[in-house]
N, C-alpha and C positions, 0 to 999 in steps of 0.2 A: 504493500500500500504506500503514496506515495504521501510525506510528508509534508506540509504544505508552512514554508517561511514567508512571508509577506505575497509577493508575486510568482516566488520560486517554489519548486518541487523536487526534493530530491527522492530520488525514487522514480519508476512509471508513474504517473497520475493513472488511476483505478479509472473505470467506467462511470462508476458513481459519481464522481471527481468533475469527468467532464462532459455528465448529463446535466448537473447542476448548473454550469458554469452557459451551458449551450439553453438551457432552458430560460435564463434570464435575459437572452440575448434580443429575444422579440419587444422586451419593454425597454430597452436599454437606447438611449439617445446618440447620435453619431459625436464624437469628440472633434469632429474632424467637417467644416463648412466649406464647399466651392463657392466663389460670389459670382457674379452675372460674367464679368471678363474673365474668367479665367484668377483671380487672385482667390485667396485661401484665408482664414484664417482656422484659429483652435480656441477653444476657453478652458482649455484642461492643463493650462499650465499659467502659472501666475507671472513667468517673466519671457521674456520673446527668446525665441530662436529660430536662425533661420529653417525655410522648411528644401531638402535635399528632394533632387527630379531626376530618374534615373530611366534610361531608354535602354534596352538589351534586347537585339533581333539575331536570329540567323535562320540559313536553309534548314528545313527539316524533311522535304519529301519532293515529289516533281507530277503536276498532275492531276485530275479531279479526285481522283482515286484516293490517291494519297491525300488529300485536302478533307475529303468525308470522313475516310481516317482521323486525320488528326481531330478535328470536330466533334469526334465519338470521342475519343479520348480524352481534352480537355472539359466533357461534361461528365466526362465520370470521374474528376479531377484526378486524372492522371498523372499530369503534370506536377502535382504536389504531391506526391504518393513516394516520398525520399526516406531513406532508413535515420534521418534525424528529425524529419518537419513531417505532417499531417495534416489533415482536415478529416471533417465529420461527412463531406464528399455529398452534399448535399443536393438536390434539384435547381438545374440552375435555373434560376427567376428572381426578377426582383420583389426584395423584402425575403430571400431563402435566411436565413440565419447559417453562421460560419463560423465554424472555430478549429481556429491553428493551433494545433499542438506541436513545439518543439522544442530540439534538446539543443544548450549550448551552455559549454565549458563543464559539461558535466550535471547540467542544473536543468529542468523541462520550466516552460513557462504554457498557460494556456489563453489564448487571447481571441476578443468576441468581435465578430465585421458581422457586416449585412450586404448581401447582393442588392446596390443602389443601381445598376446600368446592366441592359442585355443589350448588342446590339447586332442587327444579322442584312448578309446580304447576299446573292449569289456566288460573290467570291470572297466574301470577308467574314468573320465573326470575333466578337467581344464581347468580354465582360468583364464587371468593375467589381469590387467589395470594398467597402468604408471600413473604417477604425473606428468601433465604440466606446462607449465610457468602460473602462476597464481595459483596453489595450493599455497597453505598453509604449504602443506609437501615437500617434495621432496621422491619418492621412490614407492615402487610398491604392491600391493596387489593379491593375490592369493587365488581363489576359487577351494578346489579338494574334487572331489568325488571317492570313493573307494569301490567295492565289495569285501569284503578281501576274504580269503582262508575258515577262517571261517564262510563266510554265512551271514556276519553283513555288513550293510551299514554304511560305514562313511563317515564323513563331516568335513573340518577342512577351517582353514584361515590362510595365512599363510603371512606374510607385513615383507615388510623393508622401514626403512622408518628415517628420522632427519627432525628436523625444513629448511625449505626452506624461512624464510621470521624472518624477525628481532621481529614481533610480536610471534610467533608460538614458538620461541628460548624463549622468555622470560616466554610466559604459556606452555613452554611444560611438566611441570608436570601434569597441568590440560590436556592436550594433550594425553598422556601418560593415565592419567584417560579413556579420552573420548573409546579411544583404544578399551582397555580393554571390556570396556561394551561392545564396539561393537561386540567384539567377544562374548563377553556371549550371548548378544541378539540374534544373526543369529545362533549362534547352538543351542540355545532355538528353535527357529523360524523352525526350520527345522527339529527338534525331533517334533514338534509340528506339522507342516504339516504332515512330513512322514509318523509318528503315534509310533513314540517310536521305541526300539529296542528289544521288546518284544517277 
């Protein structure tokens, strides 16, 4: 059973752990506001910091084929489906409730988004998940798939995102780390399902 220190967990978090945590997620307010242009803010932290914009794309497949592939994939969250990070792999729609469970430096944390954006086209698909009051983060995460002109499938991640909690502000270079991998890992994961861009 998994211990639980403030935000941290050491131990697996139990089911029970993070039925509770995903069960409050439908009342739970976004920490995290887009304004009409494109600017941002948060009210879950008392002093400013700026908020990080990260764009990570590559080839994952070649083809319509591979395109409805990968599409199946990213809605059975695939894509997050890494031997340190998780989700509860929810239906994708807006208002589905989300919760990221992952391990870093040895400690799990579990953190509540809501599906705020789906959006779909013949050759394209996305979708969004928000930061709620009880993340860690404040800001929003972006799943898109693209048949480009070229014939190549791609896959990219796309987050905005600042420390939301006085803990995350002080490790957010390890934060900042964890990031990072995250993106390597899901466009690994997804060249790897689709079968490359071969």
């Amino acid at each position: 059973m998994g211990v639980r220190i403030g935000p941290f967990i050491i131990g697996s978090p139990t089911a029970e752990q993070e039925r509770a945590v995903l069960g409050a997620a439908p009342t739970l307010d976004f920490n995290y506001h887009r304004r009409k242009h494109g600017a941002a803010d948060a009210t879950s932290l008392s002093f400013s910091l700026p908020y990080t914009h990260d764009v990570s794309r590559t080839k994952i497949g070649r083809g319509r084929k591979d395109y409805k592939r990968a599409r199946a994939l990213l809605n059975k969250w695939e894509h997050f489906n890494l031997a340190w990070a998780y989700t509860n792999s929810p239906r994708v729609a807006v208002d589905a409730p989300v919760l990221v469970t992952a391990r870093s430096l040895g400690l799990w944390t579990m953190n509540p988004l809501r599906v705020c954006r789906v959006e779909s086209s013949r050759n394209g698909y996305s979708f969004t998940h928000r930061t709620l009051a009880g993340h860690q983060l404040s800001g929003e995460e972006r799943f898109v798939l693209e048949l480009g002109r070229d014939g190549y499938v791609w896959y990219g991640v796309e987050t905005v995102s600042r420390p939301a909690t006085v803990v995350s502000a002080l490790s957010f270079p390890v934060v900042r780390w964890y990031q990072g991998k995250f993106k390597r890992d899901s466009l690994r994961r997804m060249q790897v399902l689709v079968g490359g861009c071969g």
